[in-house]
N, CA, C and O of each residue as an XYZ file, in Angstrom:
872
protein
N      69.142     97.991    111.669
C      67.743     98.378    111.538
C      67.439     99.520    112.500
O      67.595     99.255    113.692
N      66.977    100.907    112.137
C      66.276    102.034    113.006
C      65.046    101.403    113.712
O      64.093    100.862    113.152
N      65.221    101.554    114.904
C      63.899    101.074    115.600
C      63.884    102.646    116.004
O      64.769    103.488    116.155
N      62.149    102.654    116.135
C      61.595    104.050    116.934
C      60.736    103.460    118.032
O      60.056    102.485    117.713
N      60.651    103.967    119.459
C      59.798    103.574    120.578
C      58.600    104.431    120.834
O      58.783    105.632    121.034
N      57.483    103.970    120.845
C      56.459    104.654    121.288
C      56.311    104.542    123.027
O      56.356    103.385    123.444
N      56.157    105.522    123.968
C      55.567    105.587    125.381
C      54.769    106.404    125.560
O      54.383    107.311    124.823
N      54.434    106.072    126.725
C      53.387    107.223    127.441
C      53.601    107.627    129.066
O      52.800    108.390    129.605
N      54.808    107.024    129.848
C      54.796    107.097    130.877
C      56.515    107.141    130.673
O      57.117    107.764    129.798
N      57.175    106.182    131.883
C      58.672    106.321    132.664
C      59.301    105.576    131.295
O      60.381    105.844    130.767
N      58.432    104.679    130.916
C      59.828    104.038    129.741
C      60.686    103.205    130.513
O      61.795    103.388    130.011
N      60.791    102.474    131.356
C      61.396    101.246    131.799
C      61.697    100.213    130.493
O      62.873     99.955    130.239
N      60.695     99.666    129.727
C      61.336     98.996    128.648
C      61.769     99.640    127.658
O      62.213     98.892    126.787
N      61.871    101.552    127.243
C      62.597    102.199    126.442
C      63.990    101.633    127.201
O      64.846    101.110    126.487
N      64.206    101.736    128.618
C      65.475    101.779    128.542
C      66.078    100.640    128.466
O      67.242    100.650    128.067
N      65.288     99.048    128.920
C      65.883     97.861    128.573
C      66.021     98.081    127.089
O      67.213     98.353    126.949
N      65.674     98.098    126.380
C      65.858     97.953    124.766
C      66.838     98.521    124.348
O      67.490     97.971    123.461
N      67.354    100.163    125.011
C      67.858    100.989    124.962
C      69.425    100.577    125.070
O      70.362    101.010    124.398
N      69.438     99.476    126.258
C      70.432     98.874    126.552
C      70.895     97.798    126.084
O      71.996     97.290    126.297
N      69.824     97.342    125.264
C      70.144     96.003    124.791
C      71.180     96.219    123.467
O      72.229     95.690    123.101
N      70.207     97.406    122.902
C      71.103     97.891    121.238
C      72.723     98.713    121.430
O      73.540     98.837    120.518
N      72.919     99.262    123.023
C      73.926     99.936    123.731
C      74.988     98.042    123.329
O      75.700     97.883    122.337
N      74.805     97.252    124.122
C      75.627     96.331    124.214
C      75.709     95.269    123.807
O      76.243     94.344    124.419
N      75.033     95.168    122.336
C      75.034     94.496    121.345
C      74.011     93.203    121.549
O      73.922     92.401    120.620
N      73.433     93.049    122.458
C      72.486     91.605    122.205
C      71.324     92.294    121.067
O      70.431     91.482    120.821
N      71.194     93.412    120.451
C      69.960     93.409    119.255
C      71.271     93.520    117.969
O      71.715     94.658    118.128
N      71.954     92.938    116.953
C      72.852     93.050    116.632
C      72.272     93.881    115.425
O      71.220     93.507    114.907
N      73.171     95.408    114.799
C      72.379     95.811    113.765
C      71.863     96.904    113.803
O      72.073     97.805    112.992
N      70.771     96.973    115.209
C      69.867     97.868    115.570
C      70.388     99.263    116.147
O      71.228     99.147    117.039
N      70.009    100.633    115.767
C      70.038    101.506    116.610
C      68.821    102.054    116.792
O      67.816    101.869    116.107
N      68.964    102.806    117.838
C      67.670    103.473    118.487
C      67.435    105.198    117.581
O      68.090    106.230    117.723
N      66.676    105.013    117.003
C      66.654    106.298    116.123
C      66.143    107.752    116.856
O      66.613    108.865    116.623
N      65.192    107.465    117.682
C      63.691    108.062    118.468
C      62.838    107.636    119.423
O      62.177    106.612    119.244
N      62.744    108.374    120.566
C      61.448    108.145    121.653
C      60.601    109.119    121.484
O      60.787    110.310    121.738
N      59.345    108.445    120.907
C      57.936    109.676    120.696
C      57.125    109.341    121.713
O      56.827    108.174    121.967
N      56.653    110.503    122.460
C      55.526    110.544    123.624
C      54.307    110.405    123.161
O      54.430    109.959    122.020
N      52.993    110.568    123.465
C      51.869    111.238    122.935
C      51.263    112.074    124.922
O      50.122    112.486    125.131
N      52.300    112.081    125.891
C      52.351    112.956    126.810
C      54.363    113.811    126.871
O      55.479    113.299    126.954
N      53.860    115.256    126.773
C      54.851    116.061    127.372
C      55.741    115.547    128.399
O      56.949    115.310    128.404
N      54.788    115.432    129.302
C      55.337    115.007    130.883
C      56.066    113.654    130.918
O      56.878    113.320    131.781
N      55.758    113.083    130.099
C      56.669    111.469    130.264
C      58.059    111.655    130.574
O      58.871    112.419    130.052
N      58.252    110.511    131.873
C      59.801    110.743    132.450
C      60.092    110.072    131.781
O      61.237    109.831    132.165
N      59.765    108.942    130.165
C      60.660    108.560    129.643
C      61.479    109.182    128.585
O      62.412    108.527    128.121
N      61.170    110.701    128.031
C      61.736    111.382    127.160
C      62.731    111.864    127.797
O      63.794    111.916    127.178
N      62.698    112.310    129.074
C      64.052    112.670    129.558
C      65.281    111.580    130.036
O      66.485    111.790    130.177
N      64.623    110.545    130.193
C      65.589    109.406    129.876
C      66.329    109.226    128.529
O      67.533    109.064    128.330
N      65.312    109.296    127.665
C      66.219    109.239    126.565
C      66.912    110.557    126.140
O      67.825    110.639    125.319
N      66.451    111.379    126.692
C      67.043    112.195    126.313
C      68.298    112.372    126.948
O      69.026    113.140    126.320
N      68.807    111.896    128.025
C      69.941    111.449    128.728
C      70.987    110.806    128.197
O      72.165    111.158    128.120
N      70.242    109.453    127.697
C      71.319    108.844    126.949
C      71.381    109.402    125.459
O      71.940    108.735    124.588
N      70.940    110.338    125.245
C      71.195    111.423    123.718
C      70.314    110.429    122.580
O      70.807    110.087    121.506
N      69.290    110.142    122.912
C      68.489    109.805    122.203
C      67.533    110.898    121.521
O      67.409    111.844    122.299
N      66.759    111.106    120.239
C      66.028    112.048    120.108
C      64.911    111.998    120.854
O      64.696    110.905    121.378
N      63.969    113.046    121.100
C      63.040    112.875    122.095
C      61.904    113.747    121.206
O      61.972    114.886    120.744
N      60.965    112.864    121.164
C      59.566    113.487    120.897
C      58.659    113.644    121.658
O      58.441    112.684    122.398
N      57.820    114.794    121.801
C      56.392    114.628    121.920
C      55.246    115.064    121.307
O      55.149    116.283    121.168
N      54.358    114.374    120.908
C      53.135    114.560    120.272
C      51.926    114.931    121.242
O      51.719    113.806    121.696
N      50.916    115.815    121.912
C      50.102    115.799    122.609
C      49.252    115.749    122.060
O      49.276    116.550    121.126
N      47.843    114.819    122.158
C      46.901    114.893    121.430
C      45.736    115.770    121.986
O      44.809    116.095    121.244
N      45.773    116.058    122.970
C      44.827    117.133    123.470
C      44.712    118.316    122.327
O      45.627    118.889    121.736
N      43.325    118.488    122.214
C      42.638    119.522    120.614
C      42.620    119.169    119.487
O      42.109    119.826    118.580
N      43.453    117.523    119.289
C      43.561    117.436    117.984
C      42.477    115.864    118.014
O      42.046    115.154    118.922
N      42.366    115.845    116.497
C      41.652    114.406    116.551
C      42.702    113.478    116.287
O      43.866    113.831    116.099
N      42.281    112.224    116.268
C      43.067    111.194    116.181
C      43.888    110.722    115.492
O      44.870    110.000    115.665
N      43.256    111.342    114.409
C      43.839    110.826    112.546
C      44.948    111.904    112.682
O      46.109    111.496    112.653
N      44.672    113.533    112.861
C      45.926    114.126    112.817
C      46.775    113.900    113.317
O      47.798    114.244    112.725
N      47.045    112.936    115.210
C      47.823    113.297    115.714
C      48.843    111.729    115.488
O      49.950    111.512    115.980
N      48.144    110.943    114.720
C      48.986    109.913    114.451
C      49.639    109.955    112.996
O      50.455    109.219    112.441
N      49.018    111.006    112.630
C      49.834    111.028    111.228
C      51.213    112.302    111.213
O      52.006    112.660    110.342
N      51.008    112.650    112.456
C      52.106    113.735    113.126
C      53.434    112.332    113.356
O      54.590    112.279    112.937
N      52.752    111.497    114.064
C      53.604    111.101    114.650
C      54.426    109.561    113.316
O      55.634    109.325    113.319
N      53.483    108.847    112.443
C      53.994    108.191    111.126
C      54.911    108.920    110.677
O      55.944    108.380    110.283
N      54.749    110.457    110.620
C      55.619    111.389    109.536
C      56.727    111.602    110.118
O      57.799    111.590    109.513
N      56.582    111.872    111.627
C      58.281    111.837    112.353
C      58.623    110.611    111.932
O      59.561    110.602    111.135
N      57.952    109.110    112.342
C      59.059    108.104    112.305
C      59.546    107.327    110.525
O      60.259    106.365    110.240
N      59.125    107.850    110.065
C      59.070    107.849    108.452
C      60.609    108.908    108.049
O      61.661    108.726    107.436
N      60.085    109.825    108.663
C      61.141    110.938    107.952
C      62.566    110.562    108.417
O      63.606    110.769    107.792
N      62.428    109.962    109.648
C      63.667    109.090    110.530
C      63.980    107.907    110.002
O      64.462    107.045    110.737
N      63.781    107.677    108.752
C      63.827    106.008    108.087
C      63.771    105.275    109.515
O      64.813    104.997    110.108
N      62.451    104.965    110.058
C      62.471    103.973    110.976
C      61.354    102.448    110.677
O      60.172    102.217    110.423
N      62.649    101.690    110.909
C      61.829    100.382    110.244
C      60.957     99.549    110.821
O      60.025     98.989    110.242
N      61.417     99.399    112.650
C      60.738     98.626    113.150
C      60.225     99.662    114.507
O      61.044    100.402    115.052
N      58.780     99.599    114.950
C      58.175    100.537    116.018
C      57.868     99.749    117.131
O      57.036     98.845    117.041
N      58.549    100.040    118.334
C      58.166     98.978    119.441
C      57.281    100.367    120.079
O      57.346    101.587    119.932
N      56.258     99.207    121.023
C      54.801     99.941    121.714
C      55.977     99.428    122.996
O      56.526     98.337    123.145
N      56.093    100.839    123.895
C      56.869    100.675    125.258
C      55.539    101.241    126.547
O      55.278    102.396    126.882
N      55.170    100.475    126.833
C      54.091    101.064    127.697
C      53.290    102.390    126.919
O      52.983    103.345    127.633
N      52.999    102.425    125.628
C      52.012    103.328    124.384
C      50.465    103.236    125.040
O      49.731    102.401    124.510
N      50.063    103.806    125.842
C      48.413    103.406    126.157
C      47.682    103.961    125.539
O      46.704    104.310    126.200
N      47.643    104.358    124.117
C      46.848    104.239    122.862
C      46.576    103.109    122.104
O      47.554    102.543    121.616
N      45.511    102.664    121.899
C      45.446    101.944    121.177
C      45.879    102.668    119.530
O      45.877    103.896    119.444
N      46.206    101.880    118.383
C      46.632    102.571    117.242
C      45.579    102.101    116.113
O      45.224    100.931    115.977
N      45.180    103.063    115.411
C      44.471    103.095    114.267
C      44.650    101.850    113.040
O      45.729    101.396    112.658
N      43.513    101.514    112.634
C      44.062    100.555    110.938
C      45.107    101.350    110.379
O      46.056    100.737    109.889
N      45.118    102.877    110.353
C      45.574    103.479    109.316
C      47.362    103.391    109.870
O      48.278    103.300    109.053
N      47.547    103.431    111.125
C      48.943    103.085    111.759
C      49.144    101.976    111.313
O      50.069    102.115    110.513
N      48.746    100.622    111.348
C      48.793     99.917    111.568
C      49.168     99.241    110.245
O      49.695     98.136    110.112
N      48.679    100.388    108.976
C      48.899    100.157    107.345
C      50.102    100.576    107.225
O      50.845    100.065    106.387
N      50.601    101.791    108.208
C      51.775    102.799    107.686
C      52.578    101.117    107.905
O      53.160    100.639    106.932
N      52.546    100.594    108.796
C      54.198     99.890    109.452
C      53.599     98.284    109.804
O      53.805     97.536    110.760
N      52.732     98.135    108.508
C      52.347     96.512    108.954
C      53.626     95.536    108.940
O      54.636     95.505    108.237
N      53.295     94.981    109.699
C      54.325     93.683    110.259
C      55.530     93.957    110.906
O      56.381     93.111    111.178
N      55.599     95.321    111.184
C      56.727     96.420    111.764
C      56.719     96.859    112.823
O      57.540     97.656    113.275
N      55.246     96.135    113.691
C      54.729     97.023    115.227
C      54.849     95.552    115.869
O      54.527     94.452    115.420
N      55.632     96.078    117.502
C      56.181     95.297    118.220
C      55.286     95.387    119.542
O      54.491     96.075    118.902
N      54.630     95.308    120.944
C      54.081     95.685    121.677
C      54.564     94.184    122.626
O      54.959     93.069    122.283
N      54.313     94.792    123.856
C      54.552     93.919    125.256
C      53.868     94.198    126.235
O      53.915     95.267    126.842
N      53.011     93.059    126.541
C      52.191     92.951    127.264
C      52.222     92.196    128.851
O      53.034     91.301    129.084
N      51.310     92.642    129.816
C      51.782     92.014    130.845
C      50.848     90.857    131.271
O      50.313     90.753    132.375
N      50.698     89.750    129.917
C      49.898     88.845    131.085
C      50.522     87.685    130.012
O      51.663     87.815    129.567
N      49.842     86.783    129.721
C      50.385     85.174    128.863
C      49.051     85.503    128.128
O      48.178     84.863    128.715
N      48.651     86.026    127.378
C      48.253     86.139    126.177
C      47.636     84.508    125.160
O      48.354     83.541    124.909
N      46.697     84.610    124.906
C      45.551     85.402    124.671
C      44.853     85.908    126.193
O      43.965     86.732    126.414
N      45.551     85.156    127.001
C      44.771     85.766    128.569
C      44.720     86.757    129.014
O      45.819     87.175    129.377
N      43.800     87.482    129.202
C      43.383     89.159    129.854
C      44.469     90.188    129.019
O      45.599     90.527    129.370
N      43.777     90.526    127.894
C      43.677     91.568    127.390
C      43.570     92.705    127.757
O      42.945     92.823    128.810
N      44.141     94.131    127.053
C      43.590     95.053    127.825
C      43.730     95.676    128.546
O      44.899     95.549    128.910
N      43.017     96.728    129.360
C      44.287     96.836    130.870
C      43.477     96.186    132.114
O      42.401     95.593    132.191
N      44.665     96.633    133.242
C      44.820     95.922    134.575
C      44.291     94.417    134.216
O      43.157     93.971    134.389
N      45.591     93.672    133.590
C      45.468     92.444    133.507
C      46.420     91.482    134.563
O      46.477     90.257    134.663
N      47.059     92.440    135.220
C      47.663     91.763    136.796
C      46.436     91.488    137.797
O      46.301     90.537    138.568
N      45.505     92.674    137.556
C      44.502     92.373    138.456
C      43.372     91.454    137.811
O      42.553     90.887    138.535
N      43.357     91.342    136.606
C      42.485     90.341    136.302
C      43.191     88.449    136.375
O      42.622     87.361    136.280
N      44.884     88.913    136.621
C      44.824     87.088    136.570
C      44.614     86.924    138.052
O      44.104     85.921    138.551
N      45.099     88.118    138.816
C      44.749     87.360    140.482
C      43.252     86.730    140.696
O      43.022     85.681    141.298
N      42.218     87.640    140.041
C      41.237     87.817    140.679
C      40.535     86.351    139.657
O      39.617     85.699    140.154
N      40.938     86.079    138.631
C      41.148     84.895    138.282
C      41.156     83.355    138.966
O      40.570     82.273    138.977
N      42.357     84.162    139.561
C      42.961     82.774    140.487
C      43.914     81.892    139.409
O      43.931     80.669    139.273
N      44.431     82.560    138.934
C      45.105     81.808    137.456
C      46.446     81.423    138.490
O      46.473     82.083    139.529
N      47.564     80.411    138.294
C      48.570     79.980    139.509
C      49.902     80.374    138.497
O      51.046     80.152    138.895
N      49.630     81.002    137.101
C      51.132     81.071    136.411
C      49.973     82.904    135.404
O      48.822     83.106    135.018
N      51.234     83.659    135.457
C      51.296     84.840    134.323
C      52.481     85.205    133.629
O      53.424     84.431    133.464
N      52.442     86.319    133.240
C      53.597     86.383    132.584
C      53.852     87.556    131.518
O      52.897     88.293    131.763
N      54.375     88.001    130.764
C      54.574     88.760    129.568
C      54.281     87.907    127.998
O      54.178     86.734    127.640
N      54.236     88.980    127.486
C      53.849     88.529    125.736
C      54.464     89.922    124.821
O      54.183     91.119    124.889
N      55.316     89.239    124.055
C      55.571     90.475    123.193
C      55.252     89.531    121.788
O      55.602     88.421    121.386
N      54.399     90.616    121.299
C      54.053     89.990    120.001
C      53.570     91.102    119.231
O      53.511     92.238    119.702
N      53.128     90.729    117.737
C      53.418     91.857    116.647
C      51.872     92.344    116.770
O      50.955     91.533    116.890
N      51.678     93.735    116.727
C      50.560     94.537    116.500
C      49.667     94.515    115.287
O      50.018     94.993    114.209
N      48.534     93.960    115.494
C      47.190     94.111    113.985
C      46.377     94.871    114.457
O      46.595     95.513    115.484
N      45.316     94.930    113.799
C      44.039     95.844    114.015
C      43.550     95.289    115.776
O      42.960     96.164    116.410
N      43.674     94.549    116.183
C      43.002     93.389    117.120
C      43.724     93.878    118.170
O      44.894     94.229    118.015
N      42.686     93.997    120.106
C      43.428     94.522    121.312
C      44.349     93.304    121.505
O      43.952     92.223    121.941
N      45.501     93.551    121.173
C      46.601     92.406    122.050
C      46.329     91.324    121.203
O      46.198     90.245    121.781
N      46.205     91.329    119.945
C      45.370     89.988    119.286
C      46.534     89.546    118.263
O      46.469     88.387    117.854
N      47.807     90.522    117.718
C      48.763     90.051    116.372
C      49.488     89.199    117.140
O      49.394     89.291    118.364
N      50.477     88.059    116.443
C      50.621     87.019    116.412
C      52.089     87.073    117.526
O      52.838     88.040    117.388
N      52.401     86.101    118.501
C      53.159     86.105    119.831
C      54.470     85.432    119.145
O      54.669     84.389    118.522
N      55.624     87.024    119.747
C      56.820     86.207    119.773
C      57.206     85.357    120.015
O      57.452     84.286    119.461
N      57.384     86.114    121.662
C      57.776     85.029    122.582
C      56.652     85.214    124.191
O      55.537     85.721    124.308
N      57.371     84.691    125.004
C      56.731     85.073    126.352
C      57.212     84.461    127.273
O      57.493     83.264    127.227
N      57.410     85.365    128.455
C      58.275     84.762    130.144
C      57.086     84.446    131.009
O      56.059     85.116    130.896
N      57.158     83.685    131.668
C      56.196     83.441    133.277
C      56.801     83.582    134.236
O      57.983     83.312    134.448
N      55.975     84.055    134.955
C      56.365     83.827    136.485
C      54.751     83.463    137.852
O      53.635     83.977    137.919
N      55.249     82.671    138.467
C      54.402     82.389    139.207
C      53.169     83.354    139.812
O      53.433     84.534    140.043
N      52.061     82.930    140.020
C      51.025     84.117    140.802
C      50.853     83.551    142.381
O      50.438     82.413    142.601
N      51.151     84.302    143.234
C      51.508     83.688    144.580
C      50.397     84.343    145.314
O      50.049     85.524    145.313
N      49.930     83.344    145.924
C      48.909     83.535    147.134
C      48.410     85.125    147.902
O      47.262     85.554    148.022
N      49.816     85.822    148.379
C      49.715     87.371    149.008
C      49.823     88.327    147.807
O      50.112     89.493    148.075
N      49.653     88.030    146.671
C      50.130     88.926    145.541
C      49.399     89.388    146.110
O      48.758     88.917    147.050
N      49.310     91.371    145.208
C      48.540     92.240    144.809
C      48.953     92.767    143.026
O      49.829     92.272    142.317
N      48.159     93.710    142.729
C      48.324     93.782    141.085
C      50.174     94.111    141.118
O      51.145     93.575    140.584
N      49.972     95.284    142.055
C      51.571     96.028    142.115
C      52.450     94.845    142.196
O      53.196     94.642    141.238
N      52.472     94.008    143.234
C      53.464     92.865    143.737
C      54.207     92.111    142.007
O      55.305     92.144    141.451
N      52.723     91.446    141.681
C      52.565     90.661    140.515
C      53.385     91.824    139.439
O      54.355     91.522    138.745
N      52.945     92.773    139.474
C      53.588     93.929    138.280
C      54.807     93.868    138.465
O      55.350     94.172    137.403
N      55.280     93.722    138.959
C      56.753     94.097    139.817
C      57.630     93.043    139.179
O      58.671     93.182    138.535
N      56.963     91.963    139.511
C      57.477     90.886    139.296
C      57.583     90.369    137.683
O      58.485     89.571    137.430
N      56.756     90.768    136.676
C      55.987     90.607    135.512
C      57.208     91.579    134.740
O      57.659     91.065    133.717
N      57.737     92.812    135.093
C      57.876     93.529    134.868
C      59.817     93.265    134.771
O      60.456     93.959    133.981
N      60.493     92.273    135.609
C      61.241     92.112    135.429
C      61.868     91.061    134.100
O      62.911     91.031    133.447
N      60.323     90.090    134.147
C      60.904     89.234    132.914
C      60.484     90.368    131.247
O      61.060     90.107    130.190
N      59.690     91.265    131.321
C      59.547     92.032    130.241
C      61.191     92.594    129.903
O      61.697     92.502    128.784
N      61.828     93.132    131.004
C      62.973     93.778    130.406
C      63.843     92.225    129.657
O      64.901     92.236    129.028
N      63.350     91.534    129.850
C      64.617     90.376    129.321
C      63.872     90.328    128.009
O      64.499     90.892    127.113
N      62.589     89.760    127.601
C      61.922     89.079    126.989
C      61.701     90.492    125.833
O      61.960     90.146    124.680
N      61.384     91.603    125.932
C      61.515     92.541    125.085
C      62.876     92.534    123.992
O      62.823     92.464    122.764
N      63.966     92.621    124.773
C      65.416     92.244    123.786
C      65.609     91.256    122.890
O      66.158     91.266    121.788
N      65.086     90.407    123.506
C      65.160     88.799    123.028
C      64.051     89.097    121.608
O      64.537     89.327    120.500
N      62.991     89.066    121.765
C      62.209     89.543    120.580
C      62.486     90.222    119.462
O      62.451     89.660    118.367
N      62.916     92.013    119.655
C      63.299     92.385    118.946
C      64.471     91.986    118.227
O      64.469     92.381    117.061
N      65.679     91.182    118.647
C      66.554     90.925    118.955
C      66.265     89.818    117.635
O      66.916     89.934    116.597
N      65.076     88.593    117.823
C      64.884     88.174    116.742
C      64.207     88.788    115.144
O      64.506     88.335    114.039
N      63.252     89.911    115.421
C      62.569     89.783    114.576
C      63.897     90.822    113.777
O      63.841     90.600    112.567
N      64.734     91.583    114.021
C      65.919     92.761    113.139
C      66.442     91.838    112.467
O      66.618     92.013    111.261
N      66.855     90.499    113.159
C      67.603     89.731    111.973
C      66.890     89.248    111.244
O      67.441     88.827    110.226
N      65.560     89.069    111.324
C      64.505     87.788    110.313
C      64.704     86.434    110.398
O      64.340     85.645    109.526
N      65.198     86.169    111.287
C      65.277     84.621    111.549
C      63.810     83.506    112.109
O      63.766     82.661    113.002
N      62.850     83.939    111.219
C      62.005     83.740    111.646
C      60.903     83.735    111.065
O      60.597     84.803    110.534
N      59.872     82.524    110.940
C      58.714     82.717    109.655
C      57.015     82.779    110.591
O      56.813     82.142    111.624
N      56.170     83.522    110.040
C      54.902     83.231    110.568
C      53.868     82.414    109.927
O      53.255     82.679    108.894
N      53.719     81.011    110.954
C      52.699     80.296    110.478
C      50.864     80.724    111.078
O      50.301     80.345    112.105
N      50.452     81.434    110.197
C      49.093     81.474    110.780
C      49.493     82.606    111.719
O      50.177     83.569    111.371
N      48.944     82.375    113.091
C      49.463     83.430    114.209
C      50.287     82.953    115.053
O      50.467     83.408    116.182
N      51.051     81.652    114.389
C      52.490     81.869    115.405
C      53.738     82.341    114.437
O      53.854     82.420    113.214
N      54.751     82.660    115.706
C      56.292     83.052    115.420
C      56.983     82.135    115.432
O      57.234     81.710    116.560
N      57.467     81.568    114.528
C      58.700     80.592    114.861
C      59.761     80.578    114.080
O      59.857     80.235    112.901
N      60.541     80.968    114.810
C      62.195     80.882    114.830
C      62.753     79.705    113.906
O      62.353     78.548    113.781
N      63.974     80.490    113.210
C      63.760     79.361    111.939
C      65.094     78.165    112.421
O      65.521     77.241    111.727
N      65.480     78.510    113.642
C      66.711     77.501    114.087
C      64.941     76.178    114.421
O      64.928     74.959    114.245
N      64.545     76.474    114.584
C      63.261     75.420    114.956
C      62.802     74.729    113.359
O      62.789     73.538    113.051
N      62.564     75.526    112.792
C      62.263     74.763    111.474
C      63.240     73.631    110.698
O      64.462     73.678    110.558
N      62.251     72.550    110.220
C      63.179     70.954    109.954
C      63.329     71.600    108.312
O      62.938     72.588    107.690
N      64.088     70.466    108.087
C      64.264     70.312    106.567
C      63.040     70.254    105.751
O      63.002     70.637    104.582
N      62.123     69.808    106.343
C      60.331     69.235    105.740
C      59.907     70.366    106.082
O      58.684     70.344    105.940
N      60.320     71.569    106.541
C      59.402     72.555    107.095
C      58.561     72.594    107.818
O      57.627     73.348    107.546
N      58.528     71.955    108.818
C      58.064     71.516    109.959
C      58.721     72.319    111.104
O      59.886     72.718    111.104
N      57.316     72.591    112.598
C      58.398     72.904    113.928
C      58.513     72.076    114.176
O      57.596     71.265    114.305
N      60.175     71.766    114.449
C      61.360     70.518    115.409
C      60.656     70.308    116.359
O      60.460     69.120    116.613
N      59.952     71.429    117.322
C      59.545     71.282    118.598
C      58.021     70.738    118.711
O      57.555     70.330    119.774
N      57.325     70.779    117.536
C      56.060     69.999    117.217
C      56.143     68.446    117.260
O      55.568     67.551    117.878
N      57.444     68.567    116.010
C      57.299     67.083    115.558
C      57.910     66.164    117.044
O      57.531     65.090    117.511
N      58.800     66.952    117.414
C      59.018     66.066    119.027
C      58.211     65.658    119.626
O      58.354     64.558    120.160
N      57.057     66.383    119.766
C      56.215     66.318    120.612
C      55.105     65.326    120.410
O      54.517     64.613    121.223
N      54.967     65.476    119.045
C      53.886     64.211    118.402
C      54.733     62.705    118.082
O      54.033     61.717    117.856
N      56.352     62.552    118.068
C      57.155     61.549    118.351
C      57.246     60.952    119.809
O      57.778     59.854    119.968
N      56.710     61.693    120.921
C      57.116     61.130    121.911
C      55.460     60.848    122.397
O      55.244     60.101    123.351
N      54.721     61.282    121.913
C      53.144     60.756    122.085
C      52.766     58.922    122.011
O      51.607     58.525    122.136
């Protein structure tokens, strides 16, 4: 499967992903394209390192509709099937969202549905929430709202700050990004409503295994 990455900054999870399809844990997958919607992003020259193609789209002068239909038509013309959001701080249009429904991947840094949006490190401290975490889940019209892969935690500790917590948040994303894509290229996997579940989980009755456990041991 062609995956294409959207960024806007360094691309830290361009390059976990990058690495994941390098050494086979996404089995299948190659990396087709990294599109910017900034010039300056140090993640195009990353990829462009490891000989990846490198785009950029600037939207400065243009409106919105043109500059995303600049950027559908690159990853279209690239037969690209599945679009991961790598740190993308655009939100994306219905009309994106029609080009490549059920095809947009995004990762987020908090446990979801919790703090949406941005600076959501600083909204779980200030919270006082005692667990956060990542969420990679599939893109709809809705901020952070299409339906959750998977997701890592890690503790929120007393001296955090947003950076500390980021830091930390930021290491289970590079795992938890692979793992995702990793499921959704093969399709091993059905959506009930707005969850993801993995079809090694699904019973013979079509049931989640991990449900019915749970209401067996009640």
């Amino acid at each position: 499967m062609k995956l294409g990455i959207l960024i806007s900054g360094r691309g830290s999870n361009m390059s976990a992903l990058a690495d994941a399809v390098e050494d086979g844990r996404i089995p299948g997958a190659s990396l087709s394209v990294v599109i910017s919607d900034r010039g300056a992003a140090a993640g195009l020259r990353h990829a462009e390192a490891r000989g990846i193609e490198a785009l950029a789209f600037e939207r400065r002068g243009r409106g919105r509709e043109e500059h995303e239909r600049e950027i559908i038509s690159a990853l279209e013309e690239r037969g690209v099937e599945l679009v991961c959001l790598a740190g993308y701080m655009r939100l994306l249009s219905p009309c994106f969202v029609d080009a490549f429904r059920g095809r947009i991947l995004n990762i987020h840094p908090s446990l979801l549905p919790a703090f949406p949006g941005l600076d959501p490190q600083r909204q779980a401290i200030e919270h006082g929430v005692r667990w956060s975490g990542c969420t990679v889940h599939f893109v709809d019209e809705t901020l952070d709202g299409g339906p959750i892969i998977t997701q890592r935690v890690v503790p929120v500790r007393a001296n955090d700050t947003p950076e500390t917590l980021a830091a930390r948040i930021l290491v289970e994303e590079h795992k938890a990004y692979p793992e995702a894509v990793a499921l959704v290229t093969s399709g091993d996997y059905e959506i009930a409503g707005r969850r993801v579940i993995p079809k090694e989980r699904i019973n013979v009755d079509g049931e989640d295994a991990e449900d019915k456990k749970v209401r067996n041991d009640e």
